[in-house]
C-alpha positions in Angstrom: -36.1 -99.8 -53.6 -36.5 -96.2 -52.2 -32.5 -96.4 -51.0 -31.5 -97.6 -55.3 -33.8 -95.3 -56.7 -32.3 -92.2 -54.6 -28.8 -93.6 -55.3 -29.2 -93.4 -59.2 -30.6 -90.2 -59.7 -27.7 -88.5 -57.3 -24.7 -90.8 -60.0 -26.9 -89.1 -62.6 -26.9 -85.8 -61.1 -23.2 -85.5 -60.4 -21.5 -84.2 -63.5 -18.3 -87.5 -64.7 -15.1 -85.7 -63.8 -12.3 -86.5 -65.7 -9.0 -86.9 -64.5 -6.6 -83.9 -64.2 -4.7 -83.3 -67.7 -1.0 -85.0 -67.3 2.2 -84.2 -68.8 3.3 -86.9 -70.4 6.4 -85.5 -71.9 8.4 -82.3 -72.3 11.5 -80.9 -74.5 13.1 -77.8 -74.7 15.8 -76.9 -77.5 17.8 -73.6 -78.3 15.3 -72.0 -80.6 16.9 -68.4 -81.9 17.3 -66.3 -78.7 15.4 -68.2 -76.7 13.9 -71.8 -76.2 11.3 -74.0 -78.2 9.4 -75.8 -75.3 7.3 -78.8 -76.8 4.6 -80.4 -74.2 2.6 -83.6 -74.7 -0.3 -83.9 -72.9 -2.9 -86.7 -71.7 -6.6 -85.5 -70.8 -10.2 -86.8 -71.2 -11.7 -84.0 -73.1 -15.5 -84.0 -73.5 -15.7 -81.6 -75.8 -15.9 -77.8 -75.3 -17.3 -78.0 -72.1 -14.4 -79.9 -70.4 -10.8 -80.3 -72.2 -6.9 -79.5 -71.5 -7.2 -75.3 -72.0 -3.3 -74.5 -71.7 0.0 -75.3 -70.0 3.0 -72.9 -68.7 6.5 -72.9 -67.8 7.4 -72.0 -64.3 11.0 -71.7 -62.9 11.5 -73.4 -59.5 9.6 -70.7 -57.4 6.6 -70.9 -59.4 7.0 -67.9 -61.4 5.3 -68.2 -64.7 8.3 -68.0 -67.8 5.9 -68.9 -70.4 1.7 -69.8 -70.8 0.5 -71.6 -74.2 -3.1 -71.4 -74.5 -4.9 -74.2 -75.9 -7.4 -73.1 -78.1 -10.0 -76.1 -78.7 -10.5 -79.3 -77.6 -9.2 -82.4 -78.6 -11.0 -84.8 -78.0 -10.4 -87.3 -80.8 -6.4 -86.3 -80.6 -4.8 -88.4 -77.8 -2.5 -87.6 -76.2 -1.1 -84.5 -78.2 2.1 -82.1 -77.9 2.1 -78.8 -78.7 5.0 -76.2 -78.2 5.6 -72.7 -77.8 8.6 -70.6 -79.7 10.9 -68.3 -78.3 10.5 -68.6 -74.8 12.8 -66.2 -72.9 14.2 -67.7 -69.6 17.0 -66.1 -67.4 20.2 -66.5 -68.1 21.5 -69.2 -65.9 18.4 -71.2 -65.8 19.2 -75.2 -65.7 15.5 -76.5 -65.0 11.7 -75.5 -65.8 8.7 -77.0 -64.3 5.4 -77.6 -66.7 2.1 -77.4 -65.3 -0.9 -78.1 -67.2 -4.7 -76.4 -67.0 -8.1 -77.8 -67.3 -10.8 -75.9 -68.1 -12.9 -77.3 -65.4 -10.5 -78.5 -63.0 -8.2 -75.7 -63.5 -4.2 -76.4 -62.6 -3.0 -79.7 -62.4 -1.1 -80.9 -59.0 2.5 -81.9 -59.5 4.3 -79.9 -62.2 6.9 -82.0 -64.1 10.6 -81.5 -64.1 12.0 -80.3 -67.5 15.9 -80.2 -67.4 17.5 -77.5 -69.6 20.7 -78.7 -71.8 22.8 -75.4 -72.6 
């Protein structure tokens, strides 16, 4: 009885971790004189303590392009996109990578592949 009653209150001490935030999808189309990049995103957001805080465009060292904050949570809004205007990316470039943030968890793992049509 000791060993249960030791095991629940450390499952109600540990704080539920949701998963990381995922990309689900991403687009990028000729916007002006640069690019409109549109993510959607999957997370488990809790509320203002836990939720998906922002995503950015890398290039295929890692160097950040482009970071869109996310402002609130959205919790009852599953998944949801959101994009970022004029995005300026070097000439030449032919494929992004889009890496989303948590504000617990921080950056997600793998970045996903966006493929640029010029």
């Amino acid at each position: 009885m000791q060993i249960l009653t030791a095991a629940l209150l450390f499952t109600l001490a540990v704080p539920a971790l949701a998963d990381a935030p995922k990309v689900m999808n991403a687009s990028a189309t000729r916007d002006s004189m640069g690019w409109k990049i549109a993510v959607t995103l999957s997370h488990d957001d809790t509320g203002w303590d836990h939720y998906a805080d922002g995503w950015e465009v890398t290039d295929e060292a890692g160097n950040r392009l482009a970071l869109r904050e996310l402002m609130h949570p959205h919790v009852h809004e599953q998944p949801f996109t959101r994009s970022l205007s004029n995005v300026m990316l070097p000439d030449g470039t032919r494929v992004v990578f889009i890496r989303a943030r948590c504000s617990v968890e921080g950056w997600s793992g793998t970045p996903h592949r966006l493929d640029l049509q010029n």
